[in-house]
N, C-alpha and C positions, 0 to 999 in steps of 0.2 A: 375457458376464456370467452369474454362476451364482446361485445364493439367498441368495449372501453379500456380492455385489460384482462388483466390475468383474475382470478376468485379463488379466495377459499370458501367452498361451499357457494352461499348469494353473495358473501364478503368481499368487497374490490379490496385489489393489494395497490397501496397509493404509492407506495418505493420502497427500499430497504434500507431499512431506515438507520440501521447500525452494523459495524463488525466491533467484534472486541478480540482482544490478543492479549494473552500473558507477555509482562517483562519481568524479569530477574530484577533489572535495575532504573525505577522507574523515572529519575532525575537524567542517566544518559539516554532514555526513549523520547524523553521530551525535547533531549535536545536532537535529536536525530531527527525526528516530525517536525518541530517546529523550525531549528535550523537550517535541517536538508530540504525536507522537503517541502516547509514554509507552509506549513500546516496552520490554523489559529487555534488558540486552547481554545474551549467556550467553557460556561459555568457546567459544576459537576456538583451533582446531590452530595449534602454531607456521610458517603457509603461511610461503615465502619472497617475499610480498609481503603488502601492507597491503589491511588489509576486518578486517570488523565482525560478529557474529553476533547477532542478535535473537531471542528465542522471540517467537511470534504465537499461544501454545496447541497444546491437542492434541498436543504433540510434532512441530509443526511449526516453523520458521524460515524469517527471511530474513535471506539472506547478503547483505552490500555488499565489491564487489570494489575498491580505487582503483586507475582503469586513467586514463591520459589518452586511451587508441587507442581506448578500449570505443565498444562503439553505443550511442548517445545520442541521441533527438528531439532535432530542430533548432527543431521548431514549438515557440511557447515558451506556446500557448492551450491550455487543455481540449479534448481530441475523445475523446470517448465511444468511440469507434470505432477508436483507437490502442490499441495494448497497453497494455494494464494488466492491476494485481491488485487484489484485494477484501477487503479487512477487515471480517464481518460483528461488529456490536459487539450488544449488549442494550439500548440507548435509543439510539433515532435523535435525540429530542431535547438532550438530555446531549452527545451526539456533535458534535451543532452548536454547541453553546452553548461546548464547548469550543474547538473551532474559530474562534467567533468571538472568543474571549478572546485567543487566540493572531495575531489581526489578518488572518482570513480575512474575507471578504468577500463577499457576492452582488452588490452591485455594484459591484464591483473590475473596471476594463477586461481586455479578452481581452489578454495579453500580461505581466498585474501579477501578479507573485508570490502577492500575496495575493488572487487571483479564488479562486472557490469556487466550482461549479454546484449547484441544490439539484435534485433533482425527488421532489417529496413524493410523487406519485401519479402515478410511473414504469409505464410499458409492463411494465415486470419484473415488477410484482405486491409490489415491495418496494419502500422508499424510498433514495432514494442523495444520497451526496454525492462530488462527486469535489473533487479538490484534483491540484497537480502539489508535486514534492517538488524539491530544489534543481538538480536537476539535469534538470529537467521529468517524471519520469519520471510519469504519470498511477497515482491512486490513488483507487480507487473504496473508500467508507465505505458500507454498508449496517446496515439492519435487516430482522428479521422484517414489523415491522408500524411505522407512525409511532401514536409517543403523543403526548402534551404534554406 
């Protein structure tokens, strides 16, 4: 690391610039990101197979790939400790309250769709909510700070 950042080698890393993720079924991931979690598409190269590009800011993206072979969790509960990615938003309250419009839940059983984990006053020092997306993939919601 130098005074500007992180290097590969003399190379500055200027942000991460993408994730990508298998769906099974790439028409209801789009509406899951762009519905739920009001994602925008953005333009995607003509690949010779189907997937979806999102911006998430910053001039970052996440890509969705439709693979049937892709790696997928089998586990279909929340674990904190599975792969995941993080969406830091600006009201962690807002965040929920959309969430729960959209038929998330805290007390949704481990294995329902619509389970939701809250932890206001996370070990992290920030607050989170994770969620799993249609294809279980785990997705952690953060903020700076919980408001009301």
């Amino acid at each position: 690391m130098n005074d500007k950042g992180w290097q590969i080698g003399r190379v500055d890393i200027r942000l991460l610039h993408h994730i990508s993720l298998t769906v099974r079924d790439l028409e209801r991931s789009r509406r899951f990101y762009a519905g739920v979690l009001g994602l925008s598409e953005i333009a995607r190269p003509p690949f010779p197979f189907a997937g979806a590009w999102f911006g998430i800011g910053g001039g970052q993206h996440l890509h969705l790939i439709e693979s049937r072979d892709g790696t997928y969790r089998s586990n279909p509960r929340i674990d904190t400790r599975d792969v995941h990615f993080a969406l830091r938003v600006s009201s962690f309250q807002q965040a929920l309250e959309h969430l729960q419009e959209h038929g998330f839940r805290e007390d949704a059983a481990a294995g329902d769709p619509a389970q939701m984990r809250v932890n206001r006053q996370a070990t992290a020092g920030f607050p989170q909510i994770y969620i799993l997306d249609p294809d279980n993939h785990v997705i952690e919601i953060n903020a700076e700070r919980l408001d009301s």
